[in-house]
N, C-alpha and C positions, 0 to 999 in steps of 0.2 A: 567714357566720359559722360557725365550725367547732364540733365538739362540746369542742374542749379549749377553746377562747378562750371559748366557754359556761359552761365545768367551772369556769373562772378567773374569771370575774364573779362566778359564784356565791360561790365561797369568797369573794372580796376583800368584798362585801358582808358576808354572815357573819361575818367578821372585823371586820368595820366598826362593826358592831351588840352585838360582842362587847368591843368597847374604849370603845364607845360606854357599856356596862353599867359596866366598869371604871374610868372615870374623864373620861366626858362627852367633848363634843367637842373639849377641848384634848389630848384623849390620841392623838386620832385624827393620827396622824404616818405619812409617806409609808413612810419605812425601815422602822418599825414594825411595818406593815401587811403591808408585801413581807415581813420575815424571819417575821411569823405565818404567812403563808400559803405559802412559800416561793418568792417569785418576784423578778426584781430591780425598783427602782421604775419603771425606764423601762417595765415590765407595766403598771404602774398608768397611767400617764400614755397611754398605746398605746390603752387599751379607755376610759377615762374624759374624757380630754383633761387632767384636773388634780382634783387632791383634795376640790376645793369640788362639781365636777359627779359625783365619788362620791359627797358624802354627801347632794346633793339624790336620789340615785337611792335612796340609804339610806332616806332621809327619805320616799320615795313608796311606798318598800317599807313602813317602820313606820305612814302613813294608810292603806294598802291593808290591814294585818292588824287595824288596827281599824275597818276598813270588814267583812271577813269575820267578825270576831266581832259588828258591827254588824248583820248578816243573820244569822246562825244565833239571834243572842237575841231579834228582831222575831221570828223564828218560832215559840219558843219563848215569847217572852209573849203571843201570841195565843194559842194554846191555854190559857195560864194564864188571860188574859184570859175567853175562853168558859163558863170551869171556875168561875169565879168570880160571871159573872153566872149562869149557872143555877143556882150555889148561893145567890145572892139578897146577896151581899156587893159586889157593886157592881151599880148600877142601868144598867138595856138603854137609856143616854142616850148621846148624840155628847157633850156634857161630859165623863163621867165614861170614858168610853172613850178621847178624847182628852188626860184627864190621866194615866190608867194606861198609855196607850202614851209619852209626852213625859217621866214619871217613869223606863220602863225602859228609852230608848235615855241617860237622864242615868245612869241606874245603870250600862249597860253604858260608860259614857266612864270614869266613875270607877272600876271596874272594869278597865278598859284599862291606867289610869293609874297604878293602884298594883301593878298585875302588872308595866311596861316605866315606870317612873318617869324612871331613870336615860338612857333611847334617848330618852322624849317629852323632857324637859326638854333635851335636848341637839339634839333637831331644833329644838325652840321657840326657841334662843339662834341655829340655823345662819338659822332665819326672819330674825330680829332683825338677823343681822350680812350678807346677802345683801345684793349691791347691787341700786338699783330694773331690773325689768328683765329679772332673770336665772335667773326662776324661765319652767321649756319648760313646754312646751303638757300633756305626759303628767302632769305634776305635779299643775298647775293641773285636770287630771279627775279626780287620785284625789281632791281637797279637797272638788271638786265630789261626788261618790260620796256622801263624809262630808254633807255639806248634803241630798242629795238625801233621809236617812234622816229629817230631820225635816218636807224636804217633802211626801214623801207623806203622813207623818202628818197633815199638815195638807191633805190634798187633799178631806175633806169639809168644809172647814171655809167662811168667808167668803172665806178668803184662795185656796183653791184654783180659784176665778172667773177669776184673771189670772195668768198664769204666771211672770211679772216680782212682781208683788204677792209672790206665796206663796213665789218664792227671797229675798225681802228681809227673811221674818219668818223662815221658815229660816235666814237667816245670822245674823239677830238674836238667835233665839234659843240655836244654838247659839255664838254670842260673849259672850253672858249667861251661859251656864253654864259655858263655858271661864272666861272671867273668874273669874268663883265656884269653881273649880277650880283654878286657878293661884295665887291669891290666901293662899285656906284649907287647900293639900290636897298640891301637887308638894311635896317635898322636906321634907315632914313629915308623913309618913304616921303616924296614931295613931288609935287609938277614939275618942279626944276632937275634935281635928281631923275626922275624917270624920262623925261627929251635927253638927257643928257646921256643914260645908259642907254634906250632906244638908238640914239645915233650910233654908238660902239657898235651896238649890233647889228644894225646897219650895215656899215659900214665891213664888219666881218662878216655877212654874208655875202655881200655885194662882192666882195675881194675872191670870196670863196668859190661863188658861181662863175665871174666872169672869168677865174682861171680853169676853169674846165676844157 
């Protein structure tokens, strides 16, 4: 693979992600894309095979950026985390540790979400309109990525005994707070709407720890 057909991915994605902002994935059109980036459609079809397998790579690109924002905030609330118990505002418990880390990988999704609203809700409809089957293997890791964030959290917990166990309440529970985030929160982003999905989550974390 050469460094221009490299050069050329790159923008066609960029562009992909940028139309995706503008007007979701019905905007996402082949001539469209070629005359943004300047190349003709048969480029597009050469390096992707067809439109639908650009925007699954679009789509692995936008879980992978909030997989990296997913990592730099775990590391960051751990030091909040340390700062807080030797100040004596949350107690030295696997409970109260386990709710403060599973509240602030739910902060960072919601966070995620209303920073790239327009790119999430338009991969969530490409999920929805995919036929069964036709999501590759690379995709299927960045999703896993995303899971693996509240698996670890829960690696001290009961569930982290079985590895199979601990990816099922990972997916659980982040399917619970996606729910609770698509529901209350995509495509109406406000202070009111967001205390309001904030409590859900809340509340399904608090349910979830204090039954351990």
């Amino acid at each position: 693979m050469t460094l221009k057909h490299d050069d050329i991915r790159e923008k066609l994605i960029q562009a992909t992600l940028k139309l995706l902002d503008e007007g979701g994935l019905e905007n996402v059109k082949a001539r469209k894309l070629a005359a943004n980036v300047g190349v003709s459609v048969g480029t597009i079809y050469n390096i992707f095979g067809n439109v639908d397998k650009l925007v699954q790579e679009v789509s692995a690109h936008i879980l992978s950026d909030m997989n990296k924002m997913g990592q730099v905030n775990v590391a960051r609330s751990e030091t909040d985390l340390e700062q807080k118990i030797a100040s004596g505002e949350i107690k030295d418990e696997l409970k109260e540790k386990l709710r403060f880390r599973l509240l602030a990988l739910a902060s960072t999704y919601m966070e995620f979400i209303e920073a790239n609203s327009e790119r999430w809700g338009a991969m969530l409809a490409y999920n929805r309109n995919r036929s069964e089957g036709a999501v590759a293997d690379w995709y299927v890791v960045q999703q896993n990525a995303l899971f693996d964030l509240v698996g670890n959290v829960l690696a001290q917990t009961r569930f982290g005994k079985n590895p199979k166990t601990r990816m099922i309440a990972a997916r659980a529970l982040w399917s619970a707070v996606h729910g609770i985030v698509t529901m209350s929160y995509v495509g109406q982003v406000s202070d009111k709407s967001r205390a309001f999905t904030w409590a859900q989550i809340e509340l399904l974390v608090n349910t979830f720890v204090d039954g351990l």
